[in-house]
C-alpha positions in Angstrom: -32.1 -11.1 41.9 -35.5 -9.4 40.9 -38.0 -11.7 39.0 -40.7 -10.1 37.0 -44.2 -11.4 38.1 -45.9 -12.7 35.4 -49.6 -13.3 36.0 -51.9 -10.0 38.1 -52.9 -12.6 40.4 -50.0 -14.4 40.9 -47.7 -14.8 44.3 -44.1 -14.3 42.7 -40.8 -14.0 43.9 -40.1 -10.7 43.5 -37.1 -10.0 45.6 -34.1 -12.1 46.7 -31.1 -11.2 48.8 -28.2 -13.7 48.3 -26.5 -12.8 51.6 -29.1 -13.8 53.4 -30.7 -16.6 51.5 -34.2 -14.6 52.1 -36.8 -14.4 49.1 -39.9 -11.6 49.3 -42.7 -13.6 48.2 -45.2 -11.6 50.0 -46.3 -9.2 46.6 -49.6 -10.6 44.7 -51.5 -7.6 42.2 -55.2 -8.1 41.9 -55.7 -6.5 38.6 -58.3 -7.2 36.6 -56.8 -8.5 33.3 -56.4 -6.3 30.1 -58.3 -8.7 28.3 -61.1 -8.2 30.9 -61.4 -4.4 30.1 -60.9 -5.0 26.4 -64.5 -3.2 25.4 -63.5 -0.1 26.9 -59.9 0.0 25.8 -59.6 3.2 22.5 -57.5 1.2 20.2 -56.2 4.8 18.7 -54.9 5.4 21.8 -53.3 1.8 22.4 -51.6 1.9 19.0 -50.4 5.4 19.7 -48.5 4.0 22.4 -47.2 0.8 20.8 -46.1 3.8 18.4 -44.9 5.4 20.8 -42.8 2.6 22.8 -41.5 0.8 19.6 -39.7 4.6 19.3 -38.2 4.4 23.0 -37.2 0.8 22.2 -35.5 1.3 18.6 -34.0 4.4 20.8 -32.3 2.2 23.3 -31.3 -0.8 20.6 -29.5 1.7 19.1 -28.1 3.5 21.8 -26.8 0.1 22.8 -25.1 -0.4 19.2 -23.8 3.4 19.1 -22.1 1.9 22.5 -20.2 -1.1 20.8 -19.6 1.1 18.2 -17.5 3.9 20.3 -16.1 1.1 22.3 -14.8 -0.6 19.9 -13.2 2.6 17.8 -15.5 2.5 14.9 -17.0 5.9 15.6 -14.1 7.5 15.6 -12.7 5.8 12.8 -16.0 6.5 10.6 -15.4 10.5 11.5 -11.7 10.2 10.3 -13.0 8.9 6.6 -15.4 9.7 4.1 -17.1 7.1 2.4 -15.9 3.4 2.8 -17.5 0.2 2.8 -17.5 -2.3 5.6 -14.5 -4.3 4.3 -12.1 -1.0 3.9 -13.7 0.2 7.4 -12.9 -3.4 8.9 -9.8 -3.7 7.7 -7.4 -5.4 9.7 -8.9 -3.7 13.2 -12.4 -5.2 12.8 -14.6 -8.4 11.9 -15.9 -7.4 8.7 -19.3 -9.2 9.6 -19.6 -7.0 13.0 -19.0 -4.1 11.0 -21.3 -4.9 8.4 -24.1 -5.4 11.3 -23.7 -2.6 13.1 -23.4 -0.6 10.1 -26.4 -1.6 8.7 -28.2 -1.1 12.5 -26.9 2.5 12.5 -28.4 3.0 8.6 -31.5 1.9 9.9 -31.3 4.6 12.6 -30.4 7.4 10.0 -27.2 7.6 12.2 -25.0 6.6 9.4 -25.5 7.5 5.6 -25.6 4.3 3.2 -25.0 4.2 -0.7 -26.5 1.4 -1.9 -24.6 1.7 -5.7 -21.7 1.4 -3.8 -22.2 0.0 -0.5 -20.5 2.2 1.1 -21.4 4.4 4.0 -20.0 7.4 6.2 -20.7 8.9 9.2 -22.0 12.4 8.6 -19.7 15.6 10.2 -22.5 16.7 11.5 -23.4 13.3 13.4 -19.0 12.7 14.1 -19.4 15.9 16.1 -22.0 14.7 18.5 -20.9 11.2 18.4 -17.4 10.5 17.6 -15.5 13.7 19.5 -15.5 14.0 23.1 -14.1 18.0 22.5 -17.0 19.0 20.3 -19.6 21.4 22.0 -22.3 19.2 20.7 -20.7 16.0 21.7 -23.1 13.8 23.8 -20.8 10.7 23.8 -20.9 10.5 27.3 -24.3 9.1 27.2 -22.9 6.3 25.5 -21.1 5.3 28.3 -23.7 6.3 30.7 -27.1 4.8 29.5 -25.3 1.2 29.3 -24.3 1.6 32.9 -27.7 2.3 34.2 -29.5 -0.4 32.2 -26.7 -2.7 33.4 -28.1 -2.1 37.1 -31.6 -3.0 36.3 -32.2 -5.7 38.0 -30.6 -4.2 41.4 -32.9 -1.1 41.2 -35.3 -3.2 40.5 -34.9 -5.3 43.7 -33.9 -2.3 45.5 -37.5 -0.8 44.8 -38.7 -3.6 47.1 -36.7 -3.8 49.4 -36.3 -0.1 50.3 -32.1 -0.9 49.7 -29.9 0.8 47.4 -27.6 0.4 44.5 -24.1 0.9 45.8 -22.2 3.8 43.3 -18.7 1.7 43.5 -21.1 -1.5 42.0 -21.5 0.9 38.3 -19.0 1.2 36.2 -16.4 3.6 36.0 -17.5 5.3 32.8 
């Protein structure tokens, strides 16, 4: 298992390999701390990227809950009916509560529509046919299956990276 070194300076295990009960402990950085450089650092251009990287991460939160959503059926089920609020959505199939998160997650990602009068919501067609059917030519629903996979194997690429190994393709998932 890969362990994220913590401190620039700092001897870390970075690598381990279980079958051999040998850790890599060799890696130290000598980087001179952020806080070091701090007078030369152009804030515009930091908050640009914490702009920029709070973006990539919302992207992958909701990649993540687009996942559970399609796994579990909702997606399809949300392209099958208009409007409907969490508890007709949930109905017998679903936790209401789970619903209710994950709908409001994929509001908050202007993946789903939301009336707040009502408090219903719906999945627009135009969204269902990149999302919720696998026949559409804009579908992209296989990245749903896909992007989970890889960020599953993390930790293995990780330690692979310093090891010079690999990530075995029968170790991913079939999807």
């Amino acid at each position: 298992m890969v362990s994220r070194i913590t401190s620039p300076s700092r001897s870390t295990p970075i690598a381990s390999n279980p079958a051999s009960s040998s850790v890599v402990t060799t890696a130290t950085l000598t980087v001179a701390s952020t806080m070091d450089r701090v007078s030369s650092v152009d804030r515009d251009k930091v908050w640009q990227f914490l702009e920029r990287f709070t973006d990539l991460a919302a992207g992958a939160t909701t990649v993540g809950v687009l996942a559970v959503a399609d796994r579990a059926g909702l997606l399809a089920k949300m392209a099958d009916t208009d409007w409907v609020t969490p508890l007709e959505l949930a109905g017998d199939q679903f936790a209401t509560r789970y619903v209710e998160e994950i709908l409001s997650a994929l509001t908050a990602a202007a993946v789903v529509d939301h009336d707040p009068d009502t408090g219903a919501f719906r999945l627009p067609v135009e969204h269902a046919a990149v999302l919720a059917d696998p026949s559409s030519p804009y579908s992209m629903a296989g990245w749903l299956d896909m992007l989970p996979g890889v960020m599953d194997k993390i930790d293995a690429v990780a330690e692979a990276t310093v090891t010079g190994g690999g990530v075995d393709l029968s170790s991913y998932d079939e999807r």
